[in-house]
N, CA, C and O of each residue as an XYZ file, in Angstrom:
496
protein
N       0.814     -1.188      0.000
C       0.000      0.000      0.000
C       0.864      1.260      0.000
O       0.431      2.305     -0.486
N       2.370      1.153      0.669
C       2.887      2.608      0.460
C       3.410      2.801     -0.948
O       4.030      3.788     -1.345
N       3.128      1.887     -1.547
C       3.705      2.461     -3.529
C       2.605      2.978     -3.875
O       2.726      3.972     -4.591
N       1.126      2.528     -3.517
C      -0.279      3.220     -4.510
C      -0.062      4.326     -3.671
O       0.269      5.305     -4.341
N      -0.150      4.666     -1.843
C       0.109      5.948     -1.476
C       0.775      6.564     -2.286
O       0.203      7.346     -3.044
N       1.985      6.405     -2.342
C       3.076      7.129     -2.890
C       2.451      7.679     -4.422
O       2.800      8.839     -4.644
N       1.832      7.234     -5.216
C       1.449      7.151     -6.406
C       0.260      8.172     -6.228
O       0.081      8.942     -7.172
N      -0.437      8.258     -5.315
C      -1.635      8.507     -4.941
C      -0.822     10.272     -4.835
O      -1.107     11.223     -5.563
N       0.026     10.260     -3.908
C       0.481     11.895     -3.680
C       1.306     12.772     -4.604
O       1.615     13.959     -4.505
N       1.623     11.710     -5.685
C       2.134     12.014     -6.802
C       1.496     12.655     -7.483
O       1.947     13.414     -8.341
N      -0.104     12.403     -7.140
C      -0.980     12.574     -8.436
C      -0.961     11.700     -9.778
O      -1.400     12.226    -10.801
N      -0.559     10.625     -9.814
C      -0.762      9.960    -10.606
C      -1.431      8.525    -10.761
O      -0.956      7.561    -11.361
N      -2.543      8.598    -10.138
C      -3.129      7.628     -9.714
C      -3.943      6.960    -11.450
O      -4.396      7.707    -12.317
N      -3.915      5.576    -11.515
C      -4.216      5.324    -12.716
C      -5.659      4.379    -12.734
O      -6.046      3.538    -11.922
N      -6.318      4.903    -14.071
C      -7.541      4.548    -13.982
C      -8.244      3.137    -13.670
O      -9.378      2.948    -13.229
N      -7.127      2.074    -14.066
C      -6.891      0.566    -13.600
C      -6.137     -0.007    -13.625
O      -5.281     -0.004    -14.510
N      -6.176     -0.842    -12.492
C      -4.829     -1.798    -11.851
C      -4.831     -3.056    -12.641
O      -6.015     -3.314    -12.425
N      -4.610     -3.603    -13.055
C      -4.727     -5.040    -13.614
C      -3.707     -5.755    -12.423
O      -2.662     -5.180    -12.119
N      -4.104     -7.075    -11.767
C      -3.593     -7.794    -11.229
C      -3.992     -9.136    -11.422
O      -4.994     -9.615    -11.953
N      -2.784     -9.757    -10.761
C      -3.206    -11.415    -10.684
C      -4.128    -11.724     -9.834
O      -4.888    -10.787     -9.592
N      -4.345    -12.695     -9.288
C      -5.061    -13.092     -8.267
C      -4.201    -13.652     -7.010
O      -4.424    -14.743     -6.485
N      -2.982    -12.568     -6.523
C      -2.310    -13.245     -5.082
C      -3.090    -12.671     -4.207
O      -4.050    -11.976     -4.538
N      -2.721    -12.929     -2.890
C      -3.730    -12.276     -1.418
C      -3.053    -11.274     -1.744
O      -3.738    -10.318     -1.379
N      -2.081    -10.876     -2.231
C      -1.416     -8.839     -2.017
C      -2.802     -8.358     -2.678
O      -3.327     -7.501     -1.968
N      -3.322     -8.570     -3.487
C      -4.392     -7.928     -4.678
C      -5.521     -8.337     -4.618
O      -6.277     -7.812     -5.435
N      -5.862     -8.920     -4.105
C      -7.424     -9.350     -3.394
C      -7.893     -9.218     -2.101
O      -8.818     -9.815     -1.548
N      -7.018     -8.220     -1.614
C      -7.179     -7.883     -0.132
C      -8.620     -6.631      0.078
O      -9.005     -5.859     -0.799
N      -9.151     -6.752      1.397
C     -10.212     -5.504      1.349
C      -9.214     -3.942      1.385
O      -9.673     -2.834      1.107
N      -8.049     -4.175      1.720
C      -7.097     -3.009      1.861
C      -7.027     -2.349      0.392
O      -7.143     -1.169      0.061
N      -6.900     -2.988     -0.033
C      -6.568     -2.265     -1.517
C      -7.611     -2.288     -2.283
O      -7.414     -1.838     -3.413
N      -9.169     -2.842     -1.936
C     -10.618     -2.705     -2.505
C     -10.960     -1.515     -1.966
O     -12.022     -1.124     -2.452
N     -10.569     -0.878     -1.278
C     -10.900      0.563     -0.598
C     -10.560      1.502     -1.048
O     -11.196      2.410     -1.584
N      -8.586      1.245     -0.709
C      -8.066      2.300     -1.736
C      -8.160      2.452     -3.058
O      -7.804      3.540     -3.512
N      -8.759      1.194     -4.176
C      -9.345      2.034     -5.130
C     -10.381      2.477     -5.249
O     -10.525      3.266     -6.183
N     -11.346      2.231     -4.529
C     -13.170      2.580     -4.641
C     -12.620      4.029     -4.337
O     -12.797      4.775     -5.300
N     -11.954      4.677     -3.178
C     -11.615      5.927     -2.727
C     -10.792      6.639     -3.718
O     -10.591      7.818     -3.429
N     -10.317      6.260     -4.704
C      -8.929      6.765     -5.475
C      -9.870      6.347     -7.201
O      -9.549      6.471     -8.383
N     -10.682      6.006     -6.728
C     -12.132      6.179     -8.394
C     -11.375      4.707     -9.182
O     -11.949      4.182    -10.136
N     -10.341      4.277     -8.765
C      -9.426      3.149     -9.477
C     -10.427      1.548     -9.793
O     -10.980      0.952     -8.869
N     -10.474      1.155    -11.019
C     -11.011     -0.161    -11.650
C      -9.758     -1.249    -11.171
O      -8.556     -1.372    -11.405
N     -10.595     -1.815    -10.517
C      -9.501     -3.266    -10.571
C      -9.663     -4.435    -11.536
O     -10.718     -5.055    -11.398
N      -8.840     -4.855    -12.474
C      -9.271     -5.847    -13.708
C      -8.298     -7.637    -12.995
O      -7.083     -7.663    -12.798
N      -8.712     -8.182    -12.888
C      -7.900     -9.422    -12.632
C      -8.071    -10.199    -13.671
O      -9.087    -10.367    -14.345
N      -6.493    -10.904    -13.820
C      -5.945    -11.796    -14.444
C      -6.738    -13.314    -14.240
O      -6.799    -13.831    -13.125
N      -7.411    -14.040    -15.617
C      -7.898    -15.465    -15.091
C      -6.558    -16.302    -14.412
O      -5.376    -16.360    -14.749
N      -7.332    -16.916    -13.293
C      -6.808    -18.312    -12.626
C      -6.047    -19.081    -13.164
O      -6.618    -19.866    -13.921
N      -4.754    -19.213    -13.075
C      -4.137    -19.994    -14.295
C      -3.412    -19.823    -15.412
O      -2.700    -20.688    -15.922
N      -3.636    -18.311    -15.955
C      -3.489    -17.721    -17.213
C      -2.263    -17.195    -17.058
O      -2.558    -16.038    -17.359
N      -0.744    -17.142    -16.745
C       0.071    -16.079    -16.980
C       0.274    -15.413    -18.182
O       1.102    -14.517    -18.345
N      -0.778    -16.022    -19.348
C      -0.140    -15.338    -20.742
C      -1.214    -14.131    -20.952
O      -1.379    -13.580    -22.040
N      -2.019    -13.749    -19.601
C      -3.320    -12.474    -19.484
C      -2.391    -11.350    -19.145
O      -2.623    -10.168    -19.398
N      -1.593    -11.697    -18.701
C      -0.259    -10.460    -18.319
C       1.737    -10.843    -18.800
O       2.851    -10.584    -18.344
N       1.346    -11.315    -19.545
C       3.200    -12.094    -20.289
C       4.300    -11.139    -20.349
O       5.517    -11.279    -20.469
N       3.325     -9.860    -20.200
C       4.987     -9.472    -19.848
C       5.974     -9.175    -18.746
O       7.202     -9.154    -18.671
N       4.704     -8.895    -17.702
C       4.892     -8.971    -16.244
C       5.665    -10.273    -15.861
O       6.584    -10.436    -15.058
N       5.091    -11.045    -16.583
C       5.653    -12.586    -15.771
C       6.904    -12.718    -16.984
O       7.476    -13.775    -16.719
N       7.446    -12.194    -17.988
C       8.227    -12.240    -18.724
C       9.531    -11.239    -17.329
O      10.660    -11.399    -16.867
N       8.863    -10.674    -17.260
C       9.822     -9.319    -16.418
C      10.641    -10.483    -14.920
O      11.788    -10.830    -14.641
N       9.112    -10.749    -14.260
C       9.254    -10.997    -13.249
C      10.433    -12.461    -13.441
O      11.073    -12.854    -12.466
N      10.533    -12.966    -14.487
C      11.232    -14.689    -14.623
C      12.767    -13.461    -14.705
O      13.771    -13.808    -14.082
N      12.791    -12.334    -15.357
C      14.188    -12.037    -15.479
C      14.357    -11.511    -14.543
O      15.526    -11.153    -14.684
N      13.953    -11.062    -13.335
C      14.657    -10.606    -12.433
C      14.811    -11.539    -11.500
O      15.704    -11.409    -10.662
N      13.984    -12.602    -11.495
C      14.346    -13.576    -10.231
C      15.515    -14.434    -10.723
O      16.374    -14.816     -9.928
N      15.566    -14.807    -12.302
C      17.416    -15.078    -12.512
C      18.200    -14.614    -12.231
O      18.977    -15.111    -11.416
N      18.441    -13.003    -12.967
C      19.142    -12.431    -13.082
C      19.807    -11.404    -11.683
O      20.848    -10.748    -11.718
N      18.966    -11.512    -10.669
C      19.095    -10.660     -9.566
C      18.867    -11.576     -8.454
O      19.798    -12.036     -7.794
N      17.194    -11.942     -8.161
C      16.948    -12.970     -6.604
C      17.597    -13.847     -6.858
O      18.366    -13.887     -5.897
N      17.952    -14.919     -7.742
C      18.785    -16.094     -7.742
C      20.167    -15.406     -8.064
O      20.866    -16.413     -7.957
N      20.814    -14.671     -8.296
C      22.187    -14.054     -8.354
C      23.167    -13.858     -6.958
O      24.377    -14.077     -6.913
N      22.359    -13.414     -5.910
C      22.878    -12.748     -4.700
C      22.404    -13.488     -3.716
O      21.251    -13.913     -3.642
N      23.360    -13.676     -2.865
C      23.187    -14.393     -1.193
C      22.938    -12.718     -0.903
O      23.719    -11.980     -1.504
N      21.793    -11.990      0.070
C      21.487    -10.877      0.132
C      21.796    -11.282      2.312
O      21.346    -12.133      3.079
N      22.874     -9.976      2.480
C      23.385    -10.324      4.092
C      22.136     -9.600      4.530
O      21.965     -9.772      5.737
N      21.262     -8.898      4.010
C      20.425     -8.008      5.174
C      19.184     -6.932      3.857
O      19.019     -6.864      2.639
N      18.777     -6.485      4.739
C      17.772     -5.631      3.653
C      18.460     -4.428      3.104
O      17.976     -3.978      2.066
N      19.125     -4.041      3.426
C      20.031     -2.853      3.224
C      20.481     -3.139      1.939
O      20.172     -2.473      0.950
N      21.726     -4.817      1.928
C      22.281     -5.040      1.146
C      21.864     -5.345      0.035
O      22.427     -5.083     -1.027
N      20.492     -6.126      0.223
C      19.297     -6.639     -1.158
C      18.792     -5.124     -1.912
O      18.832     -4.958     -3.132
N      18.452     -4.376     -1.208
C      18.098     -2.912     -1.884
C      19.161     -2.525     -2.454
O      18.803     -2.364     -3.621
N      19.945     -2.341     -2.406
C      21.380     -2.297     -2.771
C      21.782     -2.745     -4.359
O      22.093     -2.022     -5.305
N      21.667     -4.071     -4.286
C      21.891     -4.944     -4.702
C      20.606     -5.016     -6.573
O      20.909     -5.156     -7.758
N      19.026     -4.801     -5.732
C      18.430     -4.710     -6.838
C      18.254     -3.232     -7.497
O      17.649     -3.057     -8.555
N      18.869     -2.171     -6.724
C      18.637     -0.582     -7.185
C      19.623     -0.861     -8.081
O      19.135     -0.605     -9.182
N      20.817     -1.271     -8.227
C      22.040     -1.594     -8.924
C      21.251     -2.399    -10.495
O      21.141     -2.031    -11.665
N      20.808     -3.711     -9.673
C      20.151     -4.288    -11.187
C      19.132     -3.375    -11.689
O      19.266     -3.223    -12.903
N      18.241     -2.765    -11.237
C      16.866     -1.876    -11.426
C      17.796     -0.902    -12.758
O      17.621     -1.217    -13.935
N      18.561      0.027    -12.461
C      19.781      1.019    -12.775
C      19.813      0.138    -14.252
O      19.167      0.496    -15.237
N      20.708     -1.111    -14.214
C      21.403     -1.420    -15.825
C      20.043     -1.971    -16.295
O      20.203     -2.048    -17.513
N      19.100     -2.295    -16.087
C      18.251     -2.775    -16.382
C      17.188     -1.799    -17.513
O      16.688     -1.922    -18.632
N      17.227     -1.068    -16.697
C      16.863      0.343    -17.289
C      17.224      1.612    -17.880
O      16.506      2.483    -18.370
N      18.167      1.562    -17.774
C      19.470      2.493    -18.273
C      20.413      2.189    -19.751
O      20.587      2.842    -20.780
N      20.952      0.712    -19.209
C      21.644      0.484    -19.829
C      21.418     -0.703    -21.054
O      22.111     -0.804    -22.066
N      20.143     -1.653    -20.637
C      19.905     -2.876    -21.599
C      19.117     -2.576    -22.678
O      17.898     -2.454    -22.563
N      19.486     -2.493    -23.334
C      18.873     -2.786    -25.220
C      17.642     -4.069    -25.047
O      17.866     -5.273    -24.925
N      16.145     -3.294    -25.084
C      14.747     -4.200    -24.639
C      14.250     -4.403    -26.441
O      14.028     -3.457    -27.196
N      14.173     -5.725    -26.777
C      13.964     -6.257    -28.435
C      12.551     -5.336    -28.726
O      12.439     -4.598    -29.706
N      11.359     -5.546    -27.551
C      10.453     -5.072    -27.810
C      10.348     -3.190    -27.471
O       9.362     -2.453    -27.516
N      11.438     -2.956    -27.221
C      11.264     -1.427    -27.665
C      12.063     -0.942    -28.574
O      12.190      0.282    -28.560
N      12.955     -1.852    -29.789
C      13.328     -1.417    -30.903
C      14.757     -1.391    -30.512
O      15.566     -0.924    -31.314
N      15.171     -1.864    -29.309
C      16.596     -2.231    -29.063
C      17.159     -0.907    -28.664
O      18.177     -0.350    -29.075
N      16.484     -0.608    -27.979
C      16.962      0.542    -27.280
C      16.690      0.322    -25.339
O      15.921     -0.604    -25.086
N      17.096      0.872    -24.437
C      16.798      0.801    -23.227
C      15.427      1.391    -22.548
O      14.818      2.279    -23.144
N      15.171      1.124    -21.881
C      13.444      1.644    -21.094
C      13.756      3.130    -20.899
O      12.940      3.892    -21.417
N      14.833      3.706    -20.219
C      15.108      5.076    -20.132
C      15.094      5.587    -21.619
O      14.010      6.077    -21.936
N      15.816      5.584    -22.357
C      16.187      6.083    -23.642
C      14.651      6.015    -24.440
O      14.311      6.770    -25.351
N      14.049      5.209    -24.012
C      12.662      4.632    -25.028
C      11.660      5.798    -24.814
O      10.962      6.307    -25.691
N      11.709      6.156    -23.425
C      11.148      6.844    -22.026
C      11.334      8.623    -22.937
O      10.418      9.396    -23.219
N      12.971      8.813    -23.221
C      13.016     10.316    -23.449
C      12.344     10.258    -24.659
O      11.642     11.251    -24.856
N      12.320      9.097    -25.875
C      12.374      9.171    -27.255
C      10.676      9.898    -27.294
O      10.375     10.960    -27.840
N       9.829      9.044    -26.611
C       8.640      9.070    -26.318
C       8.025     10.335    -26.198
O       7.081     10.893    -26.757
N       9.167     10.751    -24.937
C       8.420     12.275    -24.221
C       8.714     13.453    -25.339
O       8.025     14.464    -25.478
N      10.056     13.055    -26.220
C      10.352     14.373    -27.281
C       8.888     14.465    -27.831
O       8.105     15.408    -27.718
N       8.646     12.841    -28.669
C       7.542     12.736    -29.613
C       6.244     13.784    -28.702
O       5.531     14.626    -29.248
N       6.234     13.526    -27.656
C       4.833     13.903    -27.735
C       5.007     15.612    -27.744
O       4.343     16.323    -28.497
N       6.156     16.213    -26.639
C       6.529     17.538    -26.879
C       6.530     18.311    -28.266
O       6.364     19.520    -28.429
N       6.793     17.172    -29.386
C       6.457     17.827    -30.348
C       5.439     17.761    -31.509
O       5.496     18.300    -32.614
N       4.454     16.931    -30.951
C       3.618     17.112    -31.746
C       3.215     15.705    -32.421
O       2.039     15.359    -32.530
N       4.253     14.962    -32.843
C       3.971     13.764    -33.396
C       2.977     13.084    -33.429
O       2.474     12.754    -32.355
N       2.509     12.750    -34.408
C       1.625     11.770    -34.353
C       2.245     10.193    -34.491
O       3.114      9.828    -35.283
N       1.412      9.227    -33.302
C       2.103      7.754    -33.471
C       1.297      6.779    -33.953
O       0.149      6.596    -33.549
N       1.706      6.296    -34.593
C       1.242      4.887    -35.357
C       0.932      3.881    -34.553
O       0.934      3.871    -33.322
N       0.657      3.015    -35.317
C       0.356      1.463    -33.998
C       2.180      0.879    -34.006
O       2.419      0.124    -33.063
N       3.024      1.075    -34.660
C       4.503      0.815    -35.002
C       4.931      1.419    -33.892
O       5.787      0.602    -33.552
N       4.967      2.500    -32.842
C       5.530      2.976    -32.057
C       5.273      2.967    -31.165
O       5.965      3.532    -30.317
């Protein structure tokens, strides 16, 4: 709940959540905070990881590439540890499905386009 807070004081609260079906997302805690925050909750069928594939595409590379990577001594060190992967992950890796460029870089390409006017295709 302190990331939708956090999101919430941001002002950027979004019109729907799509989730799976774990107890984090089927809780009355977070049926509140969206009824209060105007937020649609959409859930993923029972079974289905290919209703959200890229999430669970994401989530298989970080539990290789990072939770199975590191013996983590403490919470300090695990934050540490995934702000570091979070960083090249996003910064620095060339993503196939954004044209082989990185999530940051994809991120500015995006914000020019819209600053200037562009119109986007279903290609972009």
């Amino acid at each position: 709940m302190a990331v939708l807070n956090r999101v919430e004081q941001n002002g950027r609260v979004p019109g729907t959540l799509f989730c799976d079906n774990g107890s984090e997302f089927t809780s009355h805690i977070l049926d509140l905070w969206a009824y209060h925050n105007k937020v649609k909750i959409e859930f993923s069928r029972p079974g289905k990881p290919t209703d959200n594939a890229c999430i669970e595409s994401f989530n298989g590379t970080f539990r290789d590439e990072c939770l199975n990577a590191y013996w983590f001594e403490s919470l300090r060190d695990a934050r540490m540890q995934i702000s570091s992967w979070q960083q090249e992950y996003n910064e620095s890796r060339p993503h196939r499905a954004l044209g082989e460029v990185a999530p940051a870089e994809f991120a500015r390409q995006y914000t020019r386009k819209l600053e200037s006017g562009i119109k986007f295709t279903a290609d972009d």
